[in-house]
C-alpha positions as CSV (number, residue, x, y, z in Angstrom):
1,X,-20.8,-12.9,-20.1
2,X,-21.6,-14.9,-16.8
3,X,-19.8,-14.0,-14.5
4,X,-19.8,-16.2,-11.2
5,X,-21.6,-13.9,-8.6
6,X,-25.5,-13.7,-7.4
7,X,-26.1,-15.9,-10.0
8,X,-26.5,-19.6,-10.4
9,X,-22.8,-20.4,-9.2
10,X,-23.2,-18.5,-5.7
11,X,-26.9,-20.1,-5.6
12,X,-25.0,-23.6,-6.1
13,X,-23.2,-22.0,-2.9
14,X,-25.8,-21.5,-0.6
15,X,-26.1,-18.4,-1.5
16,X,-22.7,-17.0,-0.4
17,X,-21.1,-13.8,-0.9
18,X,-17.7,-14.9,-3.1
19,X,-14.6,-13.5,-1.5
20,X,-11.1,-12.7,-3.8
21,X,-8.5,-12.3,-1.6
22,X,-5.5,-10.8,-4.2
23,X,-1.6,-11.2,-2.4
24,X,1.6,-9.7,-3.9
25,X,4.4,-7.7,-3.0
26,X,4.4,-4.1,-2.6
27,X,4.4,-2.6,-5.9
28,X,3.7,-5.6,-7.8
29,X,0.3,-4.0,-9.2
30,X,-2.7,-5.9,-7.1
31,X,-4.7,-2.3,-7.4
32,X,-4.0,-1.5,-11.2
33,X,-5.2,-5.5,-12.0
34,X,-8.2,-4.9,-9.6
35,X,-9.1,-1.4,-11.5
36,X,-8.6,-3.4,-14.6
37,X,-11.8,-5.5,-13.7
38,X,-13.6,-2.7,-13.9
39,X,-13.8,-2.6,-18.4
40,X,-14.3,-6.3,-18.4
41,X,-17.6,-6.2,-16.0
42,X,-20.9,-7.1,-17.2
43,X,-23.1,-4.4,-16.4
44,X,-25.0,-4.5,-12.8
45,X,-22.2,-6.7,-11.8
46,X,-21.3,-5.2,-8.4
47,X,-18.4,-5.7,-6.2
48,X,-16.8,-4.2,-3.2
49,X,-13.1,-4.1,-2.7
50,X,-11.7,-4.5,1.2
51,X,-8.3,-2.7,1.1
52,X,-5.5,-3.5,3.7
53,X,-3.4,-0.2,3.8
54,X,0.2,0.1,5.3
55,X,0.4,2.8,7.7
56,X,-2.6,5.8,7.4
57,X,-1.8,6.7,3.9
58,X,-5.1,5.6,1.9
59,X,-3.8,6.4,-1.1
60,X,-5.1,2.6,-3.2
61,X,-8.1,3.4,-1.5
62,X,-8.9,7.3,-3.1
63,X,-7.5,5.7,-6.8
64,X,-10.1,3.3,-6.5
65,X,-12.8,5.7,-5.4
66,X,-12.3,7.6,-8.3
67,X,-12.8,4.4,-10.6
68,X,-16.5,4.4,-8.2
69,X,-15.5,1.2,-6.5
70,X,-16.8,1.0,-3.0
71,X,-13.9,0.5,-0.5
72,X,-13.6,-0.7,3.1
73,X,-10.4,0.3,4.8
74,X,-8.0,-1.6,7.4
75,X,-5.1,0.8,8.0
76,X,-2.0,0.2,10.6
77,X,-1.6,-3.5,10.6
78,X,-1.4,-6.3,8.4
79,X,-4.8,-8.8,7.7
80,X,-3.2,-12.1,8.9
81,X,-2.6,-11.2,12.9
82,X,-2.6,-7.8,13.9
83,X,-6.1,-6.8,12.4
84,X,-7.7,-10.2,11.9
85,X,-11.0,-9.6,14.1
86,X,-11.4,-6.0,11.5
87,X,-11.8,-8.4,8.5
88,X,-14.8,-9.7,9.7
89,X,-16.5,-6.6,10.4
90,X,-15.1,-5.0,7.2
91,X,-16.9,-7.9,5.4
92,X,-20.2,-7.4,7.0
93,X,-20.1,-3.9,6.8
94,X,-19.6,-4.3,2.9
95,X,-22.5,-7.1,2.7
96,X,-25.0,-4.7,5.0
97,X,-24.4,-1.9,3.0
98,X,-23.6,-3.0,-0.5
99,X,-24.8,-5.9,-1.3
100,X,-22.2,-6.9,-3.6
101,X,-22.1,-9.8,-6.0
102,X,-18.2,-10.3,-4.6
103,X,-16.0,-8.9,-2.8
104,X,-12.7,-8.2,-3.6
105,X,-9.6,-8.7,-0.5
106,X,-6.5,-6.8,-1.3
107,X,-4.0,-7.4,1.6
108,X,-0.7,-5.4,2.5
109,X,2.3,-6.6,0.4
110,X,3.6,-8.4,4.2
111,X,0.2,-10.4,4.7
112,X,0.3,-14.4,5.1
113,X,-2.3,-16.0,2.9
114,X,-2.9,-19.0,5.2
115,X,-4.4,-17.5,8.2
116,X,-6.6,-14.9,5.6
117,X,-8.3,-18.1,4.1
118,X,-9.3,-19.8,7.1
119,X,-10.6,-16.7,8.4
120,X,-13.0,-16.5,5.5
121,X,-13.7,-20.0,5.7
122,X,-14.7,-19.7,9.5
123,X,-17.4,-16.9,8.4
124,X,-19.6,-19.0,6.2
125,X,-22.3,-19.0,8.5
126,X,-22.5,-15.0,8.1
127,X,-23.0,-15.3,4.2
128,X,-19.1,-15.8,2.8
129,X,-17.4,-18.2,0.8
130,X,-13.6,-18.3,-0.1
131,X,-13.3,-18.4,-4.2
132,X,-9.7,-18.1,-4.7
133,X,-6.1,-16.3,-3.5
134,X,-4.2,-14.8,-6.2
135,X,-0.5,-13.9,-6.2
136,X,0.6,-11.3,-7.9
137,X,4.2,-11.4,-9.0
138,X,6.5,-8.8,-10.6
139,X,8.5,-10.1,-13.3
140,X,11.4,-7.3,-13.0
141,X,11.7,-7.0,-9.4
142,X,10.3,-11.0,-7.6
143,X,14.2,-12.3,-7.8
144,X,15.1,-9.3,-5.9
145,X,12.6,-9.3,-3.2
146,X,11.4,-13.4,-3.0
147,X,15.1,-13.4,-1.4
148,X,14.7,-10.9,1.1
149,X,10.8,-12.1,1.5
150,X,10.2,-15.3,3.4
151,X,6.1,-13.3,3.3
152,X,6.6,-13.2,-0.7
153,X,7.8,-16.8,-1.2
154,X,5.0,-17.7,0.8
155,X,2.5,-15.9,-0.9
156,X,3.6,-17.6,-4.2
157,X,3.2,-21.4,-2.3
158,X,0.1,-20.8,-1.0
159,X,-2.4,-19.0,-4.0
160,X,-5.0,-20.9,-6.7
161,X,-3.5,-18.6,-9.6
162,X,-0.2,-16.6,-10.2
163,X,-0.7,-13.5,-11.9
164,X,3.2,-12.4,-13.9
165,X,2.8,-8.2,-14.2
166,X,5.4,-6.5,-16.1
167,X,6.5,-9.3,-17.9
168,X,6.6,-6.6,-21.5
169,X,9.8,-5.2,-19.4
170,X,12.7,-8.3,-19.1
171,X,13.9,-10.2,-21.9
172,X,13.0,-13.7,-22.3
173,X,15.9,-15.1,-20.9
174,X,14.7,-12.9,-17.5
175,X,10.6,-14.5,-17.4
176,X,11.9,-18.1,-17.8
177,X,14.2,-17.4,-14.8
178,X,11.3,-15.7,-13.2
179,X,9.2,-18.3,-13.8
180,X,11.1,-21.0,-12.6
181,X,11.7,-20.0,-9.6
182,X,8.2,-19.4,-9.0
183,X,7.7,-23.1,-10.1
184,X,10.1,-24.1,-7.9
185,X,7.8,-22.7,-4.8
186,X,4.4,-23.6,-6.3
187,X,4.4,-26.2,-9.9
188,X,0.5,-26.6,-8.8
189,X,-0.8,-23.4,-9.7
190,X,-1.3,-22.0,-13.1
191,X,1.0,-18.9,-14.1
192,X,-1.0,-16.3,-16.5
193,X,0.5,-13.3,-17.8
194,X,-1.1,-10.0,-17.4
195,X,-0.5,-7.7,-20.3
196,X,-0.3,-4.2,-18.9
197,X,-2.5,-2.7,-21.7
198,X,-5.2,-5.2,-21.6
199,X,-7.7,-6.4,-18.4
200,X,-7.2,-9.6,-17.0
201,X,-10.4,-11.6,-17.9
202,X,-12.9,-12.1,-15.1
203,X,-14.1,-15.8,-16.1
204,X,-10.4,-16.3,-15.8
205,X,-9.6,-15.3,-12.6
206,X,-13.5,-15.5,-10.6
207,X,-15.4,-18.9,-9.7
208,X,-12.1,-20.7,-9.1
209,X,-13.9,-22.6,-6.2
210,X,-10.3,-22.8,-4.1
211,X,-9.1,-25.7,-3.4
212,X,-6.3,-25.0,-0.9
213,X,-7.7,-26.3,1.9
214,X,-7.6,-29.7,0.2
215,X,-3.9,-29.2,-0.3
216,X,-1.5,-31.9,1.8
217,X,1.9,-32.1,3.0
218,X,3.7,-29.2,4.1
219,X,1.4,-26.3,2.6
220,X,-1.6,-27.9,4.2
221,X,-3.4,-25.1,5.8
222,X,-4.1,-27.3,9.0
223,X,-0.8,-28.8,8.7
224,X,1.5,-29.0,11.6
225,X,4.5,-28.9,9.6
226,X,2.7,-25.6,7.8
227,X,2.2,-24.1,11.5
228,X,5.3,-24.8,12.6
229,X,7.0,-23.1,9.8
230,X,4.6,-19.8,10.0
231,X,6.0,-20.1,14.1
232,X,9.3,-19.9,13.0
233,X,9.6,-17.3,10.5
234,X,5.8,-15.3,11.3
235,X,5.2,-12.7,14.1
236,X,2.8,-9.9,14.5
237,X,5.5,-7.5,13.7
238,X,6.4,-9.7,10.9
239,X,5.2,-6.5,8.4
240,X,8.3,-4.1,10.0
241,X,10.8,-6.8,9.9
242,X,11.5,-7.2,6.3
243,X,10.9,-3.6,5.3
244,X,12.0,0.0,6.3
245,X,9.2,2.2,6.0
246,X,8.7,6.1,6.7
247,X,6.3,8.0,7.3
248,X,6.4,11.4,6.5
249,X,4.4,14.5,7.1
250,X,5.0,18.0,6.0
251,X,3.2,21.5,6.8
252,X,2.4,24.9,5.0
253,X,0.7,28.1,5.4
254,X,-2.6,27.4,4.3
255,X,-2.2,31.4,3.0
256,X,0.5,31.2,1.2
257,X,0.2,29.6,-2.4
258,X,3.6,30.4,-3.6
259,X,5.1,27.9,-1.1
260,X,3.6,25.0,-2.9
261,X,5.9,22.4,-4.3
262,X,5.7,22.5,-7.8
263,X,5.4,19.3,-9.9
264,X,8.5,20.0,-12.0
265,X,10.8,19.8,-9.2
266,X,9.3,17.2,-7.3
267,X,9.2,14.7,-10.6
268,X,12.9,15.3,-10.2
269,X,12.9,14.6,-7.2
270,X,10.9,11.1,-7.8
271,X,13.5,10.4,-10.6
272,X,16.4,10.6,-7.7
273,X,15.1,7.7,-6.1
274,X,16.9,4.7,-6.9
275,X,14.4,1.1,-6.9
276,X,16.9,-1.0,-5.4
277,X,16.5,1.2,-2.2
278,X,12.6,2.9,-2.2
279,X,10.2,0.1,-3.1
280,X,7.2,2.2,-2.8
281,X,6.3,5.7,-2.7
282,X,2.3,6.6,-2.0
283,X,0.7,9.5,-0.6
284,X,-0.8,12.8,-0.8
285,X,0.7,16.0,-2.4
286,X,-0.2,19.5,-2.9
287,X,1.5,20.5,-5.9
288,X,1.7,23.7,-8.4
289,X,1.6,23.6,-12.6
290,X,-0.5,20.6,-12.2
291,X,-2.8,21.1,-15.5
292,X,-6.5,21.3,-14.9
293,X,-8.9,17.7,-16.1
294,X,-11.9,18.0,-18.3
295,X,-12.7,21.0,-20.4
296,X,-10.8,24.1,-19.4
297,X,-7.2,24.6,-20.0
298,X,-6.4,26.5,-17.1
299,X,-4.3,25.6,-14.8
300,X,-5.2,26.4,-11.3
301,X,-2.2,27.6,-8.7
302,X,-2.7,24.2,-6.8
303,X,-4.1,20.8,-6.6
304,X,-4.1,17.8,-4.0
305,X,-3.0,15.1,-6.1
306,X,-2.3,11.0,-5.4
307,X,1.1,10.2,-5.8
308,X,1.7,6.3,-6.5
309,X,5.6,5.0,-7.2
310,X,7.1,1.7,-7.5
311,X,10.0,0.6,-8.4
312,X,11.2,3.6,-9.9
313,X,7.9,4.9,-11.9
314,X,5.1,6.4,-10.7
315,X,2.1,8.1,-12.1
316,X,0.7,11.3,-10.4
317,X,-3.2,11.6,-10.5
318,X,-4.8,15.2,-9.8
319,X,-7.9,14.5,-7.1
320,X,-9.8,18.0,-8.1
321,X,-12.6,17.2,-5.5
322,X,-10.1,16.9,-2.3
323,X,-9.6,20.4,-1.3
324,X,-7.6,20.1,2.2
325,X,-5.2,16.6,2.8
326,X,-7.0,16.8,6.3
327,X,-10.6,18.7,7.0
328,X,-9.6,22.4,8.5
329,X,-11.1,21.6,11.8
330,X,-9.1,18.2,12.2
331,X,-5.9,20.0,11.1
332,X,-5.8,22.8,13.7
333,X,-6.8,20.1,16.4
334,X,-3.8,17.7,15.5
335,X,-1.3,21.1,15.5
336,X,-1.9,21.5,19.4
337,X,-2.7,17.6,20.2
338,X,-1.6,15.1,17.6
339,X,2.7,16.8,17.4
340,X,2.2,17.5,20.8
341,X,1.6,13.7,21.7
342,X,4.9,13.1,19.6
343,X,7.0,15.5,21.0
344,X,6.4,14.2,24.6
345,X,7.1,10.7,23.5
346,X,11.0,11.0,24.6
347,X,10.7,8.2,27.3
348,X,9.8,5.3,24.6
349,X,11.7,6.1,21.4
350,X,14.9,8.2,20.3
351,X,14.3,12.0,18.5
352,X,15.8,13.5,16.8
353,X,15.0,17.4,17.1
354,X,16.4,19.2,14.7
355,X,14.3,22.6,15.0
356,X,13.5,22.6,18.2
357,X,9.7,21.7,19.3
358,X,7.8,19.5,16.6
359,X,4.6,21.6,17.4
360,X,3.2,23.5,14.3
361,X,1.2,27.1,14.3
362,X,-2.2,26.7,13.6
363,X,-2.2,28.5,10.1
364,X,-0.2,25.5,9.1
365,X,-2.0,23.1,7.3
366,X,-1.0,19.8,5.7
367,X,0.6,19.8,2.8
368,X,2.1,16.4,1.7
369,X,2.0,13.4,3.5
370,X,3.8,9.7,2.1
371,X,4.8,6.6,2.9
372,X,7.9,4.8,1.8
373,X,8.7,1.2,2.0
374,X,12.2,-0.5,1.4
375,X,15.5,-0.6,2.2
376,X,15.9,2.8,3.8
377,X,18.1,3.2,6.4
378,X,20.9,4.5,4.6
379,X,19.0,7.1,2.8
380,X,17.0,8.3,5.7
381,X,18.1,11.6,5.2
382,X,18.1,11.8,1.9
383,X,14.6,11.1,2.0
384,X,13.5,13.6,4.6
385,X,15.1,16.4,3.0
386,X,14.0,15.7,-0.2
387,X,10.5,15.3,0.8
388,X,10.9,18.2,3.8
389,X,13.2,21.1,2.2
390,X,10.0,23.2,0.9
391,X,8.0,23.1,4.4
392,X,8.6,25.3,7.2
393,X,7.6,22.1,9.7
394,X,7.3,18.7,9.5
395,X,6.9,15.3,11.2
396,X,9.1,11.8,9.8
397,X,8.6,8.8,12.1
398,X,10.9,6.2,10.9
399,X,10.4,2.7,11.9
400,X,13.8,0.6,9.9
401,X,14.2,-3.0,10.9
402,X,16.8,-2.2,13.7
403,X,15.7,1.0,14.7
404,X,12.5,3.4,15.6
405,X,13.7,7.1,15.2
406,X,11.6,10.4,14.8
407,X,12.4,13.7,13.4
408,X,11.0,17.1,13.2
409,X,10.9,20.3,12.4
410,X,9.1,23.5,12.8
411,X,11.6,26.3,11.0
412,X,12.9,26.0,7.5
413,X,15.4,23.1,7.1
414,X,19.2,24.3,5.9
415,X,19.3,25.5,3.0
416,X,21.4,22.5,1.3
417,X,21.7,19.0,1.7
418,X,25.1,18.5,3.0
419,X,23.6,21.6,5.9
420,X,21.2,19.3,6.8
421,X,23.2,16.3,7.3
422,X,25.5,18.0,9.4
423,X,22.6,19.5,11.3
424,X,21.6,15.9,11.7
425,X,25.1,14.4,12.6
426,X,25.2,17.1,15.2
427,X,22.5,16.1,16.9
428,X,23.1,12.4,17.0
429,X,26.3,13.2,18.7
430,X,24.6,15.7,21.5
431,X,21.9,12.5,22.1
């Protein structure tokens, strides 16, 4: 196979490093297509992937460690305006250390494609060429989303190639619908679909040689209609504004291994959570009855394991080598500084204290910590407790489309639900 890489097509390029950039919505499956490279690579065929993770939960990034991909991360901002000058030195970082024969852009499902290529474009001089964008689309859940998304309609206009995941799962009726309306938003670009049991092909997707910046009319990149429409509808908080997301953080006694969650009750948990509300799910959990990998059938009393759910399924991946979800020394540093910081933040945002003083003992140690994207609000507390109930302290910052809110906890919540929502409801009112 010939792949397009340091080989005669980037020779025939001066030489350039080829850059990938994949777009999609947030659980449309840019990481599992990515991974999916990985069995159709020729051998000594190297790339590097740049990963652009929402909020400080790498969770992509560890998934794709453990398929030995080399990943640069750009956490807490989105690729097209809060963190644009960061994708330059990601890329040179990569290309000093690496040397790759490509590398591979996956941006945060709230990214603009525009501004991402013309970045690229503007670092040929340091050794980069734009290939292609790709737009991943999922087939069950783009009619849903492309009408809450002005960034996902976008993102399907402005791309060389459409990739259709989880096309197996509608009817045919469903992926001509589907289909169409991506048509309506982009006829140019070919639609391919991507069988979830089979790679995509490299030669199919690499040394498309973009040609967006030739595009004219209203999706020309240097078009003043184009700019005028990303002035209207883009902002640098564009990301928050068409998701609720939630971060949440909970803490155990690093002594006490009976108090981990155990992975029967927090699948049934995961199986609560309906898809027309949580989006995405991704973090880090330590969890009991997890069986062991490779050769011995023991199960130990705990692992750290990657947690990754879309759309109502997930997959949950045992990480044997992470021992701690935050090094020991880091951990008791953030228990006096880091929920300290937070609880004195009163004069900016609203808190909610249900327990009291958010500050954790130092023999508390992180135990899970997620990210949730969707439409939240009116599940906030189902959420926390949900995630929260089996943690003697914890820390949610919540950051919905009309609201920034904080919670915590350092004592056992109630002991049911419906206690803790009237907990919470009691508080509001005192506030």
């Amino acid at each position: 196979m010939d792949l397009p890489g340091r080989t005669p097509n980037t020779i025939s390029k001066g030489g350039k490093t080829p850059v990938t950039v994949f777009t999609g919505f947030v659980g449309a499956g840019k990481t599992t297509i990515i991974l999916s490279l990985l069995e159709s690579m020729p051998k000594g065929y190297k790339f590097c992937l740049l990963k652009n993770e929402f909020g400080d939960v790498k969770v992509d990034s560890q998934i794709a460690r453990l398929a030995n991909i080399d990943v640069q991360e750009m956490t807490n901002g989105c690729l097209c305006c809060v963190l644009v000058g960061q994708m330059k030195e990601g890329l040179l970082e990569l290309k000093e250390k690496y040397n790759p024969d490509r590398i591979i852009i996956e941006t945060s499902g709230s990214a603009f494609p525009g501004p991402i290529a013309w970045q690229i474009r503007e670092l040929a001089d340091e050794g980069f060429v734009l290939d292609s964008i790709l737009n991943v689309v999922d087939c069950i859940n783009f009619d849903g989303y492309a009408d809450n998304s002005y960034t996902a309609q976008l993102q399907a206009k402005y791309t060389d190639l459409v990739l259709l995941t989880k096309h197996e799962n509608v009817s045919e009726r469903d992926l001509d619908r589907v289909i169409d309306r991506v048509n309506d938003l982009n006829t140019d670009a070919p639609k391919i679909l991507v069988h979830a049991n089979q790679p995509v092909s490299p030669e199919l997707i690499f040394g498309l040689d973009t040609k967006l910046f030739e595009l004219q009319g209203a999706m020309a990149p240097n078009n003043k209609a184009f700019q005028e429409e990303l002035e209207q509808h883009g902002d640098k908080e564009h990301h928050k504004n068409e998701l609720d997301t939630m971060e949440i953080k909970c803490f155990g006694d690093r002594n006490d291994p009976e108090a981990n969650l155990s992975l029967e009750k927090f699948e049934k948990f995961l199986g609560t959570l309906n898809k027309e509300d949580v989006y995405r799910l991704k973090g880090f959990v330590r969890l009991s009855g997890v069986a062991k990998t490779g050769d011995s059938a023991e199960t130990p009393s705990s692992q750290i394991c990657v947690v990754n759910h879309a759309f109502g399924k997930w997959t949950i991946i045992p990480v044997p080598e992470k021992r701690d979800l935050e090094p020991l020394e880091e951990g008791t540093k953030k228990a006096s500084a880091h929920d300290h910081e937070h609880c004195q933040d009163n004069s900016h945002h609203h808190h909610d204290h249900t327990h009291g003083s958010c500050c954790r003992s130092k023999n508390q140690v992180l135990q899970l910590h997620f990210i949730l994207m969707g439409e939240l609000w009116s599940i906030k507390n189902k959420l926390i407790y949900g995630c929260g109930a089996e943690y003697p302290s914890g820390h949610v910052l919540c950051e919905f489309k009309s609201s920034r809110d904080t919670i915590t906890w350092d004592k056992p919540l109630p002991g049911t639900y419906n206690e803790f929502v009237a907990e919470q409801t009691a508080s509001r009112k005192m506030n």
